[in-house]
N, C-alpha and C positions, 0 to 999 in steps of 0.2 A: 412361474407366475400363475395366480389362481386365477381362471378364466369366471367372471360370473355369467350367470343365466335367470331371465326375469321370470318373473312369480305373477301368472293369471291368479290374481288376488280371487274373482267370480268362482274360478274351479275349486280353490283351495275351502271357499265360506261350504261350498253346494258339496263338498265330503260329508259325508257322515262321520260323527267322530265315535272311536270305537267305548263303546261300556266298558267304565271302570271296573266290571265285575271280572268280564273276558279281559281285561288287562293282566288282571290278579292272577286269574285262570291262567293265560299263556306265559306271561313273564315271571310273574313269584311263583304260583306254586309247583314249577318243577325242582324248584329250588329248594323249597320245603318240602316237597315227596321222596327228597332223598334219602331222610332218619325219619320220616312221620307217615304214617297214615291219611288221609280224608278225615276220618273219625276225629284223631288224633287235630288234627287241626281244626275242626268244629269244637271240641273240647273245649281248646287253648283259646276259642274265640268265645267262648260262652253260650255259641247258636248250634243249633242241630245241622244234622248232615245235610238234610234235605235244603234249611238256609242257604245251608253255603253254595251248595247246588244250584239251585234258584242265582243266588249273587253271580256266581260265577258261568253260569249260560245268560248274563244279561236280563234276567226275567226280574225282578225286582230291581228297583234304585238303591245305589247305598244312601242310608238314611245316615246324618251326624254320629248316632248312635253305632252306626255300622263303619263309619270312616276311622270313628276313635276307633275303636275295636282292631281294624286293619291296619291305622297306623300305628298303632302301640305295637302289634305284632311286627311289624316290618321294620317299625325302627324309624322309620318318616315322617311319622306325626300324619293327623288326621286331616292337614289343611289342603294335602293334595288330591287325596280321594274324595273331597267334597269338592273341589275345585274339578276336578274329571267329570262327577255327573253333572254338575254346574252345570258345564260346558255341552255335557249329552243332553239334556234336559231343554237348554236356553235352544239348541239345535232343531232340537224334537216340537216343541213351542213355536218358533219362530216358522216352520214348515206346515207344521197344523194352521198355522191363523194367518197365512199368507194373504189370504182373498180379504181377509178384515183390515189386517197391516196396510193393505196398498189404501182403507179408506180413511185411514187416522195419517192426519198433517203433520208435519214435521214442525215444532215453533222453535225456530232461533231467534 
């Protein structure tokens, strides 16, 4: 029998959700460091090494331009990696403008 366990919805929003670039970084590219280079993969993407550096320590947003690019590479399609910073972004937003949020009403 699966026992469940409830979800503090407040803890879960108040994460920070991790940069699609550091995703790429930790999850695909050890995957692709296996037969490639860095180089070799800034090539295949069409952006320089230093780009993808930047993408991948989080220092830049992926831009649509940069989503294609990643999901062509991966094979995923680019709806997921704009969908990721989406998410980092609407995050990053939503904590920047808290103290103005709390003064705009809600109209249902």
């Amino acid at each position: 029998m699966t026992q469940e366990y409830p979800v503090d919805r407040a803890k879960v929003e108040a994460r920070k959700p991790i940069h699609p670039g550091v995703i790429f970084a930790e999850d695909v590219m050890p995957e692709l460091r296996r037969d490639r280079t860095i180089g070799e993969i800034a090539i295949l993407l069409g952006i320089s090494r230093q780009t993808l550096h930047r993408v991948m320590a989080g220092e830049i947003a992926i831009s649509p331009d940069m989503a294609a690019r990643l999901g062509k590479l991966c094979g995923n399609g680019p709806g997921i990696w704009i969908r990721l910073q989406g998410r980092y972004d609407t995050w990053e937003a939503t904590r920047r403008l808290r103290k103005e949020l709390k003064k705009i009403p809600t109209l249902a």
